[in-house]
Steps between C-alpha positions, in 0.01 A plus 500: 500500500804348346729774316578474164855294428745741334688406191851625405263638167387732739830756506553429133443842312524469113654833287541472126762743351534559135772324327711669310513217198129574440377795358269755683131409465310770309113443465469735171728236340405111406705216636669310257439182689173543473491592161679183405254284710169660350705400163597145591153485604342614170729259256416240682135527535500579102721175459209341728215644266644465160545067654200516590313595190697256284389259733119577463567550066637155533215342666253680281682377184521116623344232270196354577 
């Protein structure tokens, strides 16, 4: 049986230190990124809606 080729990924060990820009993460407390994404989110899915049903009142209202 043929051994397996090694890769230089093989030694490559990966260790992710806090920085000191971000702040600590604390679970009890909600992330203001997210809380601006769920809010970007919501505008624009009420900007979506509130298109949408003046499409559809248009198209109702059309002359025959």
């Amino acid at each position: 049986m043929a051994r397996p080729k090694r890769t230089a990924e093989d030694g490559i060990q990966v260790v992710l230190e806090p920085s000191d820009r971000s702040p600590a993460y604390d679970p009890s407390k909600r992330d203001p990124r997210i809380v601006d994404l769920v809010r970007l989110l919501a505008r624009q899915a009420a900007r979506e809606f509130v298109e949408a049903e003046w499409e559809r009142e248009r198209r109702d209202h059309l002359p025959d």
